[in-house]
C-alpha positions as semicolon CSV with decimal commas, in nm:
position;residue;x (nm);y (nm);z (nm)
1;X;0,000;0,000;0,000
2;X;0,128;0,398;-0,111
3;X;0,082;0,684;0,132
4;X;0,163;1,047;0,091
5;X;0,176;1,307;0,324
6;X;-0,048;1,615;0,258
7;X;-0,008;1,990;0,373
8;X;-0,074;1,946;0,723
9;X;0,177;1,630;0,684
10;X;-0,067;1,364;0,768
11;X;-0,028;1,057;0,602
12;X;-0,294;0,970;0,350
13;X;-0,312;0,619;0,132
14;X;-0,264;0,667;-0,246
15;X;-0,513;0,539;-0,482
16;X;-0,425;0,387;-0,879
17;X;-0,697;0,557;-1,027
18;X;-0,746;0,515;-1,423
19;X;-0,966;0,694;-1,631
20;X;-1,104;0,538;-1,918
21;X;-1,320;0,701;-2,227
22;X;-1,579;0,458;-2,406
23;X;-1,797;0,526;-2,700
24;X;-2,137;0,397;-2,645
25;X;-2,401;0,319;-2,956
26;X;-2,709;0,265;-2,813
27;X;-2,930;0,060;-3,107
28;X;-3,239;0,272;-3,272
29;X;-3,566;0,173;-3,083
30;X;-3,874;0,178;-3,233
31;X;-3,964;0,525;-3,082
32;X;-3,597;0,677;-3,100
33;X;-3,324;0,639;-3,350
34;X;-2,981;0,511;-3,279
35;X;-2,793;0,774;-3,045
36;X;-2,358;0,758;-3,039
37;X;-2,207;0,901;-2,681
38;X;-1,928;0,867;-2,442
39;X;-1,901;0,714;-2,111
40;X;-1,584;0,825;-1,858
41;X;-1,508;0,516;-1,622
42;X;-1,282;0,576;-1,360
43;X;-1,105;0,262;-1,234
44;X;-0,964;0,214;-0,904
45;X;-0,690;-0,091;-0,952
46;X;-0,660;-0,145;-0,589
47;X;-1,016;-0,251;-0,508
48;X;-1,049;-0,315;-0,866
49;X;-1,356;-0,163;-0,927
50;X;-1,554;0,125;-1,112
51;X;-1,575;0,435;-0,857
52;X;-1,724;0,632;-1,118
53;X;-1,915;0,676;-1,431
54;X;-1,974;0,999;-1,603
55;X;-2,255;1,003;-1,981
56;X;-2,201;1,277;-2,247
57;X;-2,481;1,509;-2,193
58;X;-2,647;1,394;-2,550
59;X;-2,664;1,031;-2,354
60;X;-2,759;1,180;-2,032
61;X;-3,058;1,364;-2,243
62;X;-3,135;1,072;-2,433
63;X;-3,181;0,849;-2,147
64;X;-3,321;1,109;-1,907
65;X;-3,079;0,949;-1,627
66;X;-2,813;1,160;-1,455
67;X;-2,479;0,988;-1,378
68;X;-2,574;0,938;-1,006
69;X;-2,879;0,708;-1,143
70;X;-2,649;0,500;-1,381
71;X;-2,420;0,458;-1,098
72;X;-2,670;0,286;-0,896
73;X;-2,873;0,124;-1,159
74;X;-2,482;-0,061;-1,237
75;X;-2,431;-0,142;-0,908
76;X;-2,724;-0,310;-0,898
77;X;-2,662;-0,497;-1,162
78;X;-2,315;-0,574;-1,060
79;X;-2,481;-0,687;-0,725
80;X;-2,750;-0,915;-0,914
81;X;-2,631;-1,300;-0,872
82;X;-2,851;-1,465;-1,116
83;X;-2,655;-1,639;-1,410
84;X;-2,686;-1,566;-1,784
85;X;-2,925;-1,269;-1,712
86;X;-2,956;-1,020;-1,980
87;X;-2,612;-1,027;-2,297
88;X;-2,343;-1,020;-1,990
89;X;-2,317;-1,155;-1,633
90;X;-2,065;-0,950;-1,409
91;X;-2,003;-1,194;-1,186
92;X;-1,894;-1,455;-1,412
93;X;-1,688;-1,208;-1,574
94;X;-1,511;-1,093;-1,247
95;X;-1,457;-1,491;-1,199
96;X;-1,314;-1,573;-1,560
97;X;-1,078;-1,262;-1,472
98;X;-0,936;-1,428;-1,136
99;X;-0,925;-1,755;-1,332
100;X;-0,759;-1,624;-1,594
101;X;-0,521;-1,367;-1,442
102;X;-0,430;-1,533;-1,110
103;X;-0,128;-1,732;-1,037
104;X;-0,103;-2,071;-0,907
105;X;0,021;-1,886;-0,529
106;X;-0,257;-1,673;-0,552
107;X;-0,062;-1,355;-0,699
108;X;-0,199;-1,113;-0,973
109;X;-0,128;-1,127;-1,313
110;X;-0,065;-0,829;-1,536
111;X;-0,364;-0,800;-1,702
112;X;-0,659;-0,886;-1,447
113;X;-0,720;-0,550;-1,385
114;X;-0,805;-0,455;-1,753
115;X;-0,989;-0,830;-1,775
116;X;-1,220;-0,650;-1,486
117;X;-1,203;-0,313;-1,660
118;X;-1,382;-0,466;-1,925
119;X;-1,619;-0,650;-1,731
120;X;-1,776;-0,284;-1,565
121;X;-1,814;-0,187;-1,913
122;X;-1,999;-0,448;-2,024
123;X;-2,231;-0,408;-1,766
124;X;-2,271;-0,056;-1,782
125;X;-2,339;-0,119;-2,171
126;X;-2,571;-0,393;-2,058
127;X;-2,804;-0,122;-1,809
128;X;-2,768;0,152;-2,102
129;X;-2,921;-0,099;-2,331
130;X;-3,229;-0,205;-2,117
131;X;-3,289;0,221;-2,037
132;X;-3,296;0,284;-2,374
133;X;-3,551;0,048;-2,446
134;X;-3,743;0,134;-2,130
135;X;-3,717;0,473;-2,222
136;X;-3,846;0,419;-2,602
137;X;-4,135;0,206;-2,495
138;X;-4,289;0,513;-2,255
């Protein structure tokens, strides 16, 4: 674990953030036509997870769903356990990622972070996906 000291010299842990651009397509509905955005993930390698997800405005617009909303609506997904649900199951991606990316003494390999990278934006993909047809059908 990193620490730094700050002004008033009190130690403070340093996180591996990474910041990662996507370009969404959401698929035309039958009320709305196909929309093109960004997504900002920011990726913290330590707990290797999302801490944050920021839509273009036109996607925000589109969707009628702030950032905050996503967030939760993703966690929630991310929290869901049942298998095969919906194009993409989190959890069995997380697991294919330790499979995959974890040494026989239980060490990380290079690469399991970006494995799980990819994993959060599948599912975020995934929730966009079922909000825009929700949000055609009304």
């Amino acid at each position: 674990m990193m620490f730094s000291c700050n002004e008033s010299n009190q130690r403070e842990e340093v996180t591996n953030e990474i910041k990662r651009v996507e370009t969404i397509i959401l698929p035309a509905t039958n009320a709305k036509g196909e929309i093109s955005g960004t997504v900002e993930f920011t990726f913290n390698e330590n707990s290797e997870a999302v801490t944050d997800i920021v839509m273009s405005p036109n996607l925000s617009d589109y969707l009628n769903l702030s950032d905050e909303e996503l967030e939760v609506m993703v966690n929630n997904e991310v929290q869901a356990t049942t298998a095969g649900a919906g194009e993409h199951d989190h959890a069995s991606c997380i697991q294919g990622c330790n499979t995959t990316y974890t040494n026989a003494d239980g060490t990380k390999k290079p690469g399991r972070g970006a494995c799980k990278f990819n994993c959060w934006v599948s599912t975020t993909v995934q929730v966009l996906k079922a909000v825009a047809t929700i949000t055609a059908s009304t």
